[in-house]
MDTraj code that builds the backbone (N, CA, C; nanometers):
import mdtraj as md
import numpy as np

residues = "UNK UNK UNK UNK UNK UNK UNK UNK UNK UNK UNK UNK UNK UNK UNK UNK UNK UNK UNK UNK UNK UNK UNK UNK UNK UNK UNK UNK UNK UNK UNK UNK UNK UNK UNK UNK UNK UNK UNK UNK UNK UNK UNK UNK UNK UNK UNK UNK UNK UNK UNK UNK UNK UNK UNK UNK UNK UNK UNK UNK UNK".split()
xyz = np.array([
    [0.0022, -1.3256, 7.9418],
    [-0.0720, -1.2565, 7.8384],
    [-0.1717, -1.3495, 7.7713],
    [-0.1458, -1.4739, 7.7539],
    [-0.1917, -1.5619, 7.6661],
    [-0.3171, -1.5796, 7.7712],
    [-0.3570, -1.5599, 7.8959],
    [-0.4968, -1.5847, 8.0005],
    [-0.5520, -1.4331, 7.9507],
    [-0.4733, -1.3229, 7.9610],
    [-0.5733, -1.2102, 7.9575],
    [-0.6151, -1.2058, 7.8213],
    [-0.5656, -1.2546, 7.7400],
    [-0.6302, -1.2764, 7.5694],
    [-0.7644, -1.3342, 7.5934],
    [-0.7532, -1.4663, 7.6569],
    [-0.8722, -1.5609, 7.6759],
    [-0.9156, -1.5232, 7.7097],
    [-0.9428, -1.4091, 7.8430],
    [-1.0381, -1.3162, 7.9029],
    [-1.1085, -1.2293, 7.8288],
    [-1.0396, -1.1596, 7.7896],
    [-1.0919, -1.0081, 7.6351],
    [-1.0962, -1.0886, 7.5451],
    [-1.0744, -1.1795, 7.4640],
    [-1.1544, -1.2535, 7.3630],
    [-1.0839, -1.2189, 7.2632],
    [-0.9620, -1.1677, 7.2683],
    [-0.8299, -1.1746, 7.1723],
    [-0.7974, -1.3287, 7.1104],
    [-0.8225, -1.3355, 6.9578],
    [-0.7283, -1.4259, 6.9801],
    [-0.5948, -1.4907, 6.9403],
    [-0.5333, -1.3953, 6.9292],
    [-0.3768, -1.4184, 6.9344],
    [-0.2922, -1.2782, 6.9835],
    [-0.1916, -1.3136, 7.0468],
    [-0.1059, -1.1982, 7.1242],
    [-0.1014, -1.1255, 7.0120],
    [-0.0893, -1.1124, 6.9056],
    [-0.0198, -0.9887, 6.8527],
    [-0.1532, -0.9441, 6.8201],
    [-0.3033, -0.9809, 6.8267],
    [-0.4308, -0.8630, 6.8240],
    [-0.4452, -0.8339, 6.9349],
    [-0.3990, -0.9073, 7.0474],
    [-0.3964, -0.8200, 7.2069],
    [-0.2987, -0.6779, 7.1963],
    [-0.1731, -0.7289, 7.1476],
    [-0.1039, -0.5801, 7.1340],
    [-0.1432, -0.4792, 7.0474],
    [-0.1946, -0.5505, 6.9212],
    [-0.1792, -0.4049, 6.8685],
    [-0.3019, -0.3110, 6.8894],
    [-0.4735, -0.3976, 7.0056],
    [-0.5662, -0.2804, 7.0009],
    [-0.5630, -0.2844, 7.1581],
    [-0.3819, -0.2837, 7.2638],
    [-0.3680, -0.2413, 7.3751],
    [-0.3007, -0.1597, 7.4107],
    [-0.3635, 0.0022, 7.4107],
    [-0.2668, 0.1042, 7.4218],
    [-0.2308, 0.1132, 7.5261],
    [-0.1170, 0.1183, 7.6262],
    [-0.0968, 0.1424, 7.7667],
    [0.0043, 0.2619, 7.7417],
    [-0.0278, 0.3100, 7.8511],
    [0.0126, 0.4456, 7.8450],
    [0.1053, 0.4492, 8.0099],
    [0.2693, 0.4881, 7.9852],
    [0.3326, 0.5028, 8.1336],
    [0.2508, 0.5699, 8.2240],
    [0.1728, 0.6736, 8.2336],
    [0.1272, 0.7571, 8.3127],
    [0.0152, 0.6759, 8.3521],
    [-0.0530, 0.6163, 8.2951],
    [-0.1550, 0.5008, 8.3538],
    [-0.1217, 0.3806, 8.4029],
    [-0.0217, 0.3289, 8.3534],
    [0.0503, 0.1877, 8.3887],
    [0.1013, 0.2029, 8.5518],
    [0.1863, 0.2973, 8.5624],
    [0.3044, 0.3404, 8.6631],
    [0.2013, 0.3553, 8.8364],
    [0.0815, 0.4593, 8.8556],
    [0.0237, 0.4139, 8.9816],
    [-0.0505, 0.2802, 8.9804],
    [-0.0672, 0.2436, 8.8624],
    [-0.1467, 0.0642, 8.8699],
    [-0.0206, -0.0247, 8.9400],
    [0.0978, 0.0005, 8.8676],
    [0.1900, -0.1291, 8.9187],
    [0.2178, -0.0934, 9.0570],
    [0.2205, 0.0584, 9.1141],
    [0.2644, 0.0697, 9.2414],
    [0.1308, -0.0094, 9.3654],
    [0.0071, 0.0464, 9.3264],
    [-0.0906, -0.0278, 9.4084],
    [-0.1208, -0.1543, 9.3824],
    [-0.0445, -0.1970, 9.2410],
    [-0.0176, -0.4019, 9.2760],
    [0.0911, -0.4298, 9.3425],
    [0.1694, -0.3483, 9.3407],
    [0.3321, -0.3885, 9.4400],
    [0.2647, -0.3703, 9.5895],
    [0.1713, -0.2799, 9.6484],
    [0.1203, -0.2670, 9.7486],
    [0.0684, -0.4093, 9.8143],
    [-0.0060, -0.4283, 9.7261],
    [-0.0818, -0.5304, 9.7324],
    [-0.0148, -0.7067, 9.7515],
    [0.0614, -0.6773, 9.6706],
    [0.1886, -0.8117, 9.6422],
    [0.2612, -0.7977, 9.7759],
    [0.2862, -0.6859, 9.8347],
    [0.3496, -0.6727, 10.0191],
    [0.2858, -0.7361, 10.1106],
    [0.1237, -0.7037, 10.0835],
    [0.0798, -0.7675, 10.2417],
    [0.0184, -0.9224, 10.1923],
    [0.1110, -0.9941, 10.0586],
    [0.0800, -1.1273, 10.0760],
    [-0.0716, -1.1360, 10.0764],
    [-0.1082, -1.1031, 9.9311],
    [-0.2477, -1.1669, 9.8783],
    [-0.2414, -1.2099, 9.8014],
    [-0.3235, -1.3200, 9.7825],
    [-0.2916, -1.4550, 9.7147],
    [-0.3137, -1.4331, 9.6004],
    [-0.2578, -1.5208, 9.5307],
    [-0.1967, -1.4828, 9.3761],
    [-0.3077, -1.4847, 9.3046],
    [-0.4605, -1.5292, 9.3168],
    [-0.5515, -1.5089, 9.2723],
    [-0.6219, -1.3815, 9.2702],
    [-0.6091, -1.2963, 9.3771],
    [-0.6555, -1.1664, 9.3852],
    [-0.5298, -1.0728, 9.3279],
    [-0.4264, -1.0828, 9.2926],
    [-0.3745, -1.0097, 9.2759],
    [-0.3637, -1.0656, 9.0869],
    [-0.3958, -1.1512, 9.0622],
    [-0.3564, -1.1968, 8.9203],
    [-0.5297, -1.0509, 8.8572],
    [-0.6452, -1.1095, 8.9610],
    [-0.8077, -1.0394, 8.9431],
    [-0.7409, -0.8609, 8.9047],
    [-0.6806, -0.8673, 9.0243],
    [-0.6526, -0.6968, 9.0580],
    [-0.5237, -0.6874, 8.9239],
    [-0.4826, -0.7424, 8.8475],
    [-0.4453, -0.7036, 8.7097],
    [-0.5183, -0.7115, 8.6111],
    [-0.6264, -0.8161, 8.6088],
    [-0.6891, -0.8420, 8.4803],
    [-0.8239, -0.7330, 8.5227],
    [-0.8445, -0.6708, 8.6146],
    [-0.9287, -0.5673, 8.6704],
    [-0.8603, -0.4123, 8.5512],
    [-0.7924, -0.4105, 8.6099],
    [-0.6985, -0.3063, 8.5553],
    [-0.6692, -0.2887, 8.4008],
    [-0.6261, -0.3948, 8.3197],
    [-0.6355, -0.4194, 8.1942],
    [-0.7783, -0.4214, 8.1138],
    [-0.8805, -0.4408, 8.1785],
    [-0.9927, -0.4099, 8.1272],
    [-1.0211, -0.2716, 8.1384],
    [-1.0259, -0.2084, 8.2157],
    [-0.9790, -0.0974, 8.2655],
    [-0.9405, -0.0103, 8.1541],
    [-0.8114, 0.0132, 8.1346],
    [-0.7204, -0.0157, 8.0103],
    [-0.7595, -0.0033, 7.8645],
    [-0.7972, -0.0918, 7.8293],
    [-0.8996, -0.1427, 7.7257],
    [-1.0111, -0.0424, 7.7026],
    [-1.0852, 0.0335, 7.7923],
    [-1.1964, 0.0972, 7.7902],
    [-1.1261, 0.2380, 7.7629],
    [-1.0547, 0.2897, 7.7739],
    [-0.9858, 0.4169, 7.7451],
    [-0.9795, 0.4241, 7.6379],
])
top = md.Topology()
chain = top.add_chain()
for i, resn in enumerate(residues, 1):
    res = top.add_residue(resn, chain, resSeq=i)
    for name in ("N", "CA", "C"):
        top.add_atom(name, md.element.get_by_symbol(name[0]), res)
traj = md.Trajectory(xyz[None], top)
């Protein structure tokens, strides 16, 4: 959490949480197509991108 702060320009976890609404119904197919992704062994850099992709994402809702 403390990298995706530095990314969005939060700066301290608890102003990341309180203006990050996540919602199960949005969260739940994101984690399944990162678990996808985490199967065929892609490197932890694209898959760290393909979360902080998503959380911006997120953020814009």
């Amino acid at each position: 959490m403390t990298e995706v702060g530095a990314i969005t320009g939060h700066k301290t976890l608890n102003i990341l949480r309180r203006y990050t609404r996540l919602r199960a119904d949005q969260i739940s197919p994101k984690m399944e197509r990162l678990a996808l992704q985490s199967a065929d062994n892609a490197p932890l850099e694209v898959q760290l991108a393909a979360v902080l992709k998503e959380l911006r994402l997120l953020r814009q809702m």
